[in-house]
C-alpha positions in Angstrom: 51.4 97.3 238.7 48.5 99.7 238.5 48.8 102.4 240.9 46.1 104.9 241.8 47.7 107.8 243.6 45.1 109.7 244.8 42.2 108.1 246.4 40.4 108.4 250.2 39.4 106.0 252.7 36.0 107.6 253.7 32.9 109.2 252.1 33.8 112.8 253.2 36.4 113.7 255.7 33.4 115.3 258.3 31.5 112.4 258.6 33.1 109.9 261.3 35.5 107.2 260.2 33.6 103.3 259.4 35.8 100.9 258.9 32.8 98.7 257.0 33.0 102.0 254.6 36.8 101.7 254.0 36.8 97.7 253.9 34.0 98.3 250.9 36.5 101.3 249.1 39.8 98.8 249.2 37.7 95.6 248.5 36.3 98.0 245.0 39.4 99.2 244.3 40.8 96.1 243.8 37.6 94.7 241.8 38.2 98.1 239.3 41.2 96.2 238.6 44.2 98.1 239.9 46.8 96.9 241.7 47.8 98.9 244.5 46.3 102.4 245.7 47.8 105.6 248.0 45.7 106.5 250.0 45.8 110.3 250.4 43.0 110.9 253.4 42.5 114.2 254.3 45.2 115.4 256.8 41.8 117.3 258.6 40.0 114.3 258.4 37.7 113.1 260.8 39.7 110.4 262.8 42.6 110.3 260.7 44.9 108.4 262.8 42.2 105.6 263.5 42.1 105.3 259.7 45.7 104.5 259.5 45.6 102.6 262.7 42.8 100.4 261.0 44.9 99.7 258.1 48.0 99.3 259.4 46.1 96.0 262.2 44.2 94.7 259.0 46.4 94.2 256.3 49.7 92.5 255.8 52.8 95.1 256.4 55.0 94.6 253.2 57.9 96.9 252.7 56.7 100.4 253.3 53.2 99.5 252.2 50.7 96.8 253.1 48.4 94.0 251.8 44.7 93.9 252.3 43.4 90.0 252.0 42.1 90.6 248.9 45.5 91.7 247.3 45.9 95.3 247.1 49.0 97.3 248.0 48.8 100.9 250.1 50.8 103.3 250.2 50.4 105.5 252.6 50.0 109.4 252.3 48.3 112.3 252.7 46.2 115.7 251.5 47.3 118.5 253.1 45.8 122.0 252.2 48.3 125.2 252.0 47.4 128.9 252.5 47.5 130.0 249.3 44.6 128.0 248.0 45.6 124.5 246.8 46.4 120.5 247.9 49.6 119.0 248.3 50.0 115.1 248.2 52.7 113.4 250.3 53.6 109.7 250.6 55.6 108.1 253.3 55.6 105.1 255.3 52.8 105.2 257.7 55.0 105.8 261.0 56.4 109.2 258.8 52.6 109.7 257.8 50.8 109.8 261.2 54.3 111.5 262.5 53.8 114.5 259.9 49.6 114.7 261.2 50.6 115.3 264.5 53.0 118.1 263.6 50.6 119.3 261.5 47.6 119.6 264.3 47.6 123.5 264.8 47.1 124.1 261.1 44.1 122.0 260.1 41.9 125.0 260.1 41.5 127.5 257.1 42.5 130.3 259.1 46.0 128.5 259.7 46.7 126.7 256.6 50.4 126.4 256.1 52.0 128.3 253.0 53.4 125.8 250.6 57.1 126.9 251.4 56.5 126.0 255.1 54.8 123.2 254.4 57.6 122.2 252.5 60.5 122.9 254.6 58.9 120.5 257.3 58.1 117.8 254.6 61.8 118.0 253.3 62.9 117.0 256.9 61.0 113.6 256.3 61.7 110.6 253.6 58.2 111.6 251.6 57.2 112.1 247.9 55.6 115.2 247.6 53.5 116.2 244.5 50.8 118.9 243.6 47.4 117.8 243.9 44.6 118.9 241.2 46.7 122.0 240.3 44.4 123.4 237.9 40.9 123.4 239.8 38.9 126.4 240.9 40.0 128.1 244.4 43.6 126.3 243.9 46.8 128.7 243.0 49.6 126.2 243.1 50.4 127.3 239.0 51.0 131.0 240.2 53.3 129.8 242.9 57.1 131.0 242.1 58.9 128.8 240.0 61.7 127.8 242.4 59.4 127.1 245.1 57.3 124.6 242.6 60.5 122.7 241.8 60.8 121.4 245.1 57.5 119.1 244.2 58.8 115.6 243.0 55.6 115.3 240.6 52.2 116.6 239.5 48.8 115.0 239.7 46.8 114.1 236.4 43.7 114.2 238.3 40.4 111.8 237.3 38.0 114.2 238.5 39.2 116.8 236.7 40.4 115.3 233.4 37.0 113.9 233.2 35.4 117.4 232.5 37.9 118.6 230.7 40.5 115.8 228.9 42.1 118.4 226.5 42.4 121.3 229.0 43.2 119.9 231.9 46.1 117.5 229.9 47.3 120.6 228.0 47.8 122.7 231.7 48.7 119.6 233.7 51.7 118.6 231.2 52.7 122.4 230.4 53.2 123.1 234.0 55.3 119.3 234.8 57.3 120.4 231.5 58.1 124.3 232.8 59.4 123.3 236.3 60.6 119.7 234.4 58.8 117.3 237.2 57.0 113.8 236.2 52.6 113.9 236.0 51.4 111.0 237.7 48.1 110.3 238.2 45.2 109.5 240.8 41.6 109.1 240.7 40.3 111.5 243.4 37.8 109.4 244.5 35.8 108.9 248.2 33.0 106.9 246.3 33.8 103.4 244.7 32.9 103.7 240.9 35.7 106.1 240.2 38.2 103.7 241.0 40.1 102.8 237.2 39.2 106.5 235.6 42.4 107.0 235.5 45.6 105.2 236.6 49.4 104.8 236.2 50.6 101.3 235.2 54.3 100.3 236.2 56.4 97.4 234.6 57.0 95.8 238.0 55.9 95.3 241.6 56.5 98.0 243.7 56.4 97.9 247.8 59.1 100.6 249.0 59.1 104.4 248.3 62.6 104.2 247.1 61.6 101.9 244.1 58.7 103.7 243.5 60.8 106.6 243.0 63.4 105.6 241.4 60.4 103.7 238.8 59.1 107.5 238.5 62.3 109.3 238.0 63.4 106.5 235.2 59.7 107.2 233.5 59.1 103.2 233.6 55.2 103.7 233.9 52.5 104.9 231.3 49.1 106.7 232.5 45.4 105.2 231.1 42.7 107.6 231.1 39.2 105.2 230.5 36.6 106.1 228.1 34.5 105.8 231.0 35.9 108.2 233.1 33.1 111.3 232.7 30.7 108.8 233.9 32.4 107.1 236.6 33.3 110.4 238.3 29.8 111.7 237.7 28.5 108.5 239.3 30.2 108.9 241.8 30.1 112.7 242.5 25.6 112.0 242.5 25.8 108.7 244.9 28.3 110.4 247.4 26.1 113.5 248.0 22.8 111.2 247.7 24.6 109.1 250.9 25.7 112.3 252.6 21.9 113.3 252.4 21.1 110.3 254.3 23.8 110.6 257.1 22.2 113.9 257.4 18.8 112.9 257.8 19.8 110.4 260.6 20.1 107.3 258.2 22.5 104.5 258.1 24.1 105.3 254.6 26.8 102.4 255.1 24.3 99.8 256.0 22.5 100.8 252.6 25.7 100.5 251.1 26.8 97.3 252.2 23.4 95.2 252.4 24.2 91.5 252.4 23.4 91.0 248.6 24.6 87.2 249.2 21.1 86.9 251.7 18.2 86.1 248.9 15.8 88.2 251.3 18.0 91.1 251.5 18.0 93.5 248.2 21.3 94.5 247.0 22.6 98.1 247.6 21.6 98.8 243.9 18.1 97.1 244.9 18.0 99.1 248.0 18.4 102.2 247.2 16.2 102.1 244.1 13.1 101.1 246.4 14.1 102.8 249.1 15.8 106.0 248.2 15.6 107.4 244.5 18.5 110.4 243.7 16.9 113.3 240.9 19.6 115.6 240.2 18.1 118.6 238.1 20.0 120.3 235.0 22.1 123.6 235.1 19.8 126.4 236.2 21.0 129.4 237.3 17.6 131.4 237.7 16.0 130.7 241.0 12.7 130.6 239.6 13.3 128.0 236.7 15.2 125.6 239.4 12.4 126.2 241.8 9.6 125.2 238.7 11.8 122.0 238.3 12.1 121.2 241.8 8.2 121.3 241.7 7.4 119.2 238.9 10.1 116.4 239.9 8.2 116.3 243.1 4.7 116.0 241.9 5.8 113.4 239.4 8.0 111.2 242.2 5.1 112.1 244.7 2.5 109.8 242.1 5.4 106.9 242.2 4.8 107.0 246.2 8.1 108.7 247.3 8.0 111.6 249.2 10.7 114.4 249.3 13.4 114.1 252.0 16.4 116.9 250.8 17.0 119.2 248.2 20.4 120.7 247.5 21.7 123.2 245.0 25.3 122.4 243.9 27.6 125.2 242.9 27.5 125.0 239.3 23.6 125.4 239.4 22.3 122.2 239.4 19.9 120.6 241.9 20.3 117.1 244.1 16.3 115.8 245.1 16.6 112.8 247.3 13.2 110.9 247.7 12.2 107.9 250.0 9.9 105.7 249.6 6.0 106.4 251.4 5.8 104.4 254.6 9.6 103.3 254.6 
């Protein structure tokens, strides 16, 4: 069984919940070739319980996870953030899930996140597997946490998005850590945005569709974790189409619809063929001075503005690079 453990059941958890957008994710995942997924949404997500509500009314309740009609297995869970700068993963049945949201309702904002030991002493009253989420990336300070406090995790999370910028690195700290408090790394994709599905993924020797086996499956070390040669792409992919579709949701657009065009209607252009005619996505290279990012953003838009597209939204990321999304003249 391939088993993503991190992945997210919308776009971005502050733009409303579309269940067209999270039948698309699970119908991807299970065309990337995994097996079963947890879904880990946000526990400050945008209509979080509506997600699970959705999931749990669709697909086929087997165990403690369930079944969408195309064959792949959820298990439940959840992202919560803790006050000392970090995520923590949590997976449960979906009744212990939505239970834990609502008792987490007066802490979803910044200035209330719970510190990981109280976080922890409420998920220890609950029949969950808890694990630390993308230890090692910026603004996260799970490492420095004190030792007897990171043993109460039950593992730590390989995570695609990160091992895809930096394999060696992020392996070295990942497995150093999971080796000094002695817990099991287990891995999850990260992803909001379809083509990061299979960058990475944890393979077990048999079908899995209760927490119990899945722990016991961890705690034996019956599983291996593949890592694809694709992966810097994939999450890179995705990283440029998610903020290119958040661009048009802010602009008023119907991102899912350009998503989701019915490529089966010969009239209708595919979502590849949409966007290229409709929207094009320019992301400019690392530049740190404001003038040479501004010369850039100039020329891209002379040169697109000669093609017939016209520029909608610029955006400058926080490793100095620029996102230009352009539409199409008279579209």
């Amino acid at each position: 069984m391939k088993l993503d453990f991190h992945t997210h059941g919308k776009l971005a958890k502050r733009l409303p919940f579309s269940t067209q957008y999270t039948d698309w994710l699970l119908k991807e995942a299970k065309n990337s070739g995994l097996d079963a997924i947890c879904l880990t949404e946000h526990f400050n997500t945008m209509q979080f319980d509506e997600l699970y509500g959705y999931i749990s009314t669709t697909a086929k309740r087997d165990g403690d996870t369930f079944i969408t009609k195309n064959g792949l297995r959820i298990f439940p869970g959840m992202e919560t953030d803790i006050a000392e700068g970090g995520h923590i993963l949590a997976l449960g049945s979906v009744e212990t899930i939505l239970e834990l949201n609502l008792r987490l309702a007066p802490y979803k904002n910044p200035d209330h996140f719970l510190p990981f030991k109280e976080l922890m002493d409420l998920f220890e009253k609950y029949d969950v597997i808890v694990g630390a989420a993308h230890p090692f990336r910026e603004g996260g300070h799970i490492p420095e946490l004190p030792e007897d406090q990171l043993r109460r995790l039950d593992f730590i999370d390989l995570n695609g998005k990160d091992v895809s910028e930096n394999l060696d690195v992020i392996k070295e700290l990942t497995y150093s850590l999971a080796d000094r408090i002695q817990k099991p790394v287990l891995s999850g994709s990260d992803t909001h945005q379809a083509t990061q599905y299979g960058c990475i993924y944890t393979e077990f020797t048999s079908e899995i569709n209760s927490f119990a086996a899945l722990a016991n499956e961890i705690t034996s070390n019956r599983y291996d974790i593949f890592i694809s040669k694709n992966a810097a792409f994939q999450v890179r992919t995705a990283r440029i189409l998610k903020q290119a579709l958040k661009e048009i949701h802010a602009m008023g657009g119907d991102y899912v619809g350009i998503l989701l065009s019915d490529e089966e209607d010969e009239d209708t252009p595919s979502f590849v063929g949409r966007t290229t005619v409709i929207h094009k996505t320019i992301v400019i290279d690392y530049s740190p001075k404001a003038d040479e990012m501004a010369e850039k953003i100039r020329l891209a838009a002379d040169e697109m503005a000669l093609k017939g597209f016209e520029l909608v939204s610029v955006t400058a990321t926080a490793s100095a690079k620029g996102i230009m999304v352009f539409r199409k003249k008279g579209l």
